[in-house]
C-alpha positions as CSV (number, residue, x, y, z in Angstrom):
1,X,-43.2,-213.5,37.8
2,X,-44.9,-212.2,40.7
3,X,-44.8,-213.3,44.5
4,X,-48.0,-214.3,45.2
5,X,-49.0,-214.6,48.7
6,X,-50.5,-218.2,49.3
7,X,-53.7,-217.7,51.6
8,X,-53.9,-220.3,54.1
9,X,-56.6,-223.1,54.1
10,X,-59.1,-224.3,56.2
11,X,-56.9,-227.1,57.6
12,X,-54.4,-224.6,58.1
13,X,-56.5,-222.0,59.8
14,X,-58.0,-225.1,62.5
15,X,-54.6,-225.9,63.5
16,X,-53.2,-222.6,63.6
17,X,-56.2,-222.0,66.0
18,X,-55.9,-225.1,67.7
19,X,-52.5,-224.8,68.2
20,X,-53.0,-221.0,70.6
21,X,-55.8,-222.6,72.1
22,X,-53.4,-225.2,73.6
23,X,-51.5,-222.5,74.6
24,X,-53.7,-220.6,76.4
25,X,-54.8,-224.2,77.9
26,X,-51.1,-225.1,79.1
27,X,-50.7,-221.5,81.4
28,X,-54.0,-222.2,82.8
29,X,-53.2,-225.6,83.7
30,X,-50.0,-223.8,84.9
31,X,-51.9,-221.7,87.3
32,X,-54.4,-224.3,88.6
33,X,-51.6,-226.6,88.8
34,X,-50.6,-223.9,91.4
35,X,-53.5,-223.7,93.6
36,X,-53.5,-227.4,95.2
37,X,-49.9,-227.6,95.1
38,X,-49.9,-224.3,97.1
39,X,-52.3,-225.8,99.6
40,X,-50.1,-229.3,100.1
41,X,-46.9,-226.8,100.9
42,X,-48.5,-224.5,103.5
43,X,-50.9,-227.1,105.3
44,X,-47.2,-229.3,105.5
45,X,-45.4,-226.2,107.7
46,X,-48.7,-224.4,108.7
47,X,-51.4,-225.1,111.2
48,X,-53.5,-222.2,109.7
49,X,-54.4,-224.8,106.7
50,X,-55.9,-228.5,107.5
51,X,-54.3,-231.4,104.9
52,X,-56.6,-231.8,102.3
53,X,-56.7,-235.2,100.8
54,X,-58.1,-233.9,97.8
55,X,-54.7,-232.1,96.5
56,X,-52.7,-234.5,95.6
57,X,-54.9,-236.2,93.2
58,X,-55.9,-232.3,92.2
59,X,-52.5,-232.0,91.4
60,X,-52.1,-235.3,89.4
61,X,-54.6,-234.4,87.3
62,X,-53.1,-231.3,86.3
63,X,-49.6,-232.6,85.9
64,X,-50.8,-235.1,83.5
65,X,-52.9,-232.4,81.4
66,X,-49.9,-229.7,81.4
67,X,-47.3,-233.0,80.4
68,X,-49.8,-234.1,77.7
69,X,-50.6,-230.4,75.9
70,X,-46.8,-229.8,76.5
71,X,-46.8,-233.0,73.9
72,X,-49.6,-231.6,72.1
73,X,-47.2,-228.1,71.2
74,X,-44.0,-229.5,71.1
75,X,-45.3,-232.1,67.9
76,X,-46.7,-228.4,66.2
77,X,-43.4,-226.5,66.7
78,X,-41.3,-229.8,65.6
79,X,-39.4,-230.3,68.6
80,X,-41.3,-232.9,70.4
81,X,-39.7,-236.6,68.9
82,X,-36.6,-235.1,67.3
83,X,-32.9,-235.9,67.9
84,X,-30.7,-234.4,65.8
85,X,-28.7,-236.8,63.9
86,X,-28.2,-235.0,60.9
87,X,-27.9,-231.0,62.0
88,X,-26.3,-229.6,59.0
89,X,-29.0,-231.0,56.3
90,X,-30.0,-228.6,53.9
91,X,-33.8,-227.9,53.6
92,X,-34.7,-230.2,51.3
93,X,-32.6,-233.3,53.2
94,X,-34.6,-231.3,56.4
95,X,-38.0,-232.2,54.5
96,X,-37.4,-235.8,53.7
97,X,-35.9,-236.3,57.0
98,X,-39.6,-234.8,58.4
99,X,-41.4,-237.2,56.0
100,X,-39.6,-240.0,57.4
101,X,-39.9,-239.0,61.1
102,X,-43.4,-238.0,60.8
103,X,-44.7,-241.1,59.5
104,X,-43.1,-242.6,62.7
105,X,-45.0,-239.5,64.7
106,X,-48.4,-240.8,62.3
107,X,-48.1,-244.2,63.6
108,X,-47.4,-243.6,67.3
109,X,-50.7,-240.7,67.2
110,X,-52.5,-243.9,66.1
111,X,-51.7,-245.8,68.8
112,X,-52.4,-243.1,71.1
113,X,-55.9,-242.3,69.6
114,X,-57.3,-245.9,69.7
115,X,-55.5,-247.5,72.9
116,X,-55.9,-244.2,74.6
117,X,-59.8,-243.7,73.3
118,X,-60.3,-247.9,74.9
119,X,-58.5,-246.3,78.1
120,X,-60.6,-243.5,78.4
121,X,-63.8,-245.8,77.6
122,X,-62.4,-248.5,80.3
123,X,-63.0,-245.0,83.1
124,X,-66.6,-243.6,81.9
125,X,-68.2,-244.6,84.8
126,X,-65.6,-244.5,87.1
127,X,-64.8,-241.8,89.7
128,X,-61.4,-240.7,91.5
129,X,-61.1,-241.9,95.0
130,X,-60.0,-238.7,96.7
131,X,-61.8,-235.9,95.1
132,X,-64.2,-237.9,93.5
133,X,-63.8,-236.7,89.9
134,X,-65.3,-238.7,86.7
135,X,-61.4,-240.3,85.9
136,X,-62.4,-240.0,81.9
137,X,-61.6,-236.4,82.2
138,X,-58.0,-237.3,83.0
139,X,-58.0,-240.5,80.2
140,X,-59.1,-238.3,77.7
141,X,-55.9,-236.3,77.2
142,X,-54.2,-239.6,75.8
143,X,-57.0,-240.1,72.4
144,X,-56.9,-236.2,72.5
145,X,-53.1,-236.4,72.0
146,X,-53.0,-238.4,69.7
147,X,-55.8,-236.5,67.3
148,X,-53.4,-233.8,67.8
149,X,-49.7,-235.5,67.0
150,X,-51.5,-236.9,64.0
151,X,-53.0,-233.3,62.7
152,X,-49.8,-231.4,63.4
153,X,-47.8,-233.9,62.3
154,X,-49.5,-234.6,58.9
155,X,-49.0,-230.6,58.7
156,X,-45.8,-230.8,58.8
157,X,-45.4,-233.6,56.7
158,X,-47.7,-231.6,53.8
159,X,-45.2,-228.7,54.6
160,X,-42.4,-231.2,53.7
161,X,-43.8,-232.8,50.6
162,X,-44.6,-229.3,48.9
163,X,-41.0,-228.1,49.8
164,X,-39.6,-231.7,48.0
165,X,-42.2,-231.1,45.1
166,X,-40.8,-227.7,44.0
167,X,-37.9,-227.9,41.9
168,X,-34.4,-227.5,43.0
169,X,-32.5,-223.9,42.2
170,X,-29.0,-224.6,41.8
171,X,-27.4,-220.9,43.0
């Protein structure tokens, strides 16, 4: 019986590439996050910089994406939603205990996807009072979370089922 390497599917492929271009996205929402926070500190203890308004809401804005891609890459690795109640599972107790939690994770990315796609509709046309940015571009990351919990989670859960489907070796 030979070992044969299983070559990863399309599915597989699209999350694996969605997955680094999250990461990439979190350490440049990292560094811009760093710009208008930068400006609030030295215009506070500095006359050399005026106090722009515009900041603060700058800085929202990029506190909320960084939290909610965080979210996004935490669901992928399987450490976003987790307690451990039950460390010393083996890996097929691990697996149904994923199954279970990630139809919980499922259900929740639902709620995210359609409340959060009605929150994002209710600010289409809508602007930010400071900086005057279109507020759907903030709204967005909650439907956009939830596409993601539900894709990484159901890979998970896929990962789970195929590990439960595969007969037990007693050693």
């Amino acid at each position: 019986m030979t070992d044969a390497v299983e070559k990863p599917g399309p599915l597989r492929r699209f999350t694996a590439g969605y997955g680094t271009l999250l990461q990439i996205l979190l350490g440049l929402t990292v560094l811009i996050l760093l710009f208008p926070v930068t400006l609030q500190i030295f215009s506070r203890f500095t006359a050399i910089i005026p106090h722009y308004i515009w900041t603060e809401e700058m800085a929202r804005f990029g506190l909320v994406w960084m939290v909610m891609i965080g979210a996004m890459l935490a669901v992928r690795e399987g450490t976003h939603f987790v307690v451990d109640v039950f460390p010393l599972l083996t890996p097929r107790g691990n697996a149904k205990v994923e199954l279970v939690a990630g139809t919980f994770v499922l259900i929740f990315s639902f709620v995210f996807l359609f409340f959060g796609w009605e929150f994002t509709e209710f600010a289409f046309y809508r602007i930010s009072e400071m900086a005057e940015l279109p507020l759907w571009t903030i709204h967005i990351a909650w439907p956009l979370a939830g596409f993601s919990f539900a894709i990484f989670s159901a890979e998970r859960m896929v990962d789970a089922a195929r590990l439960l489907s595969q007969p037990e070796s007693h050693a």
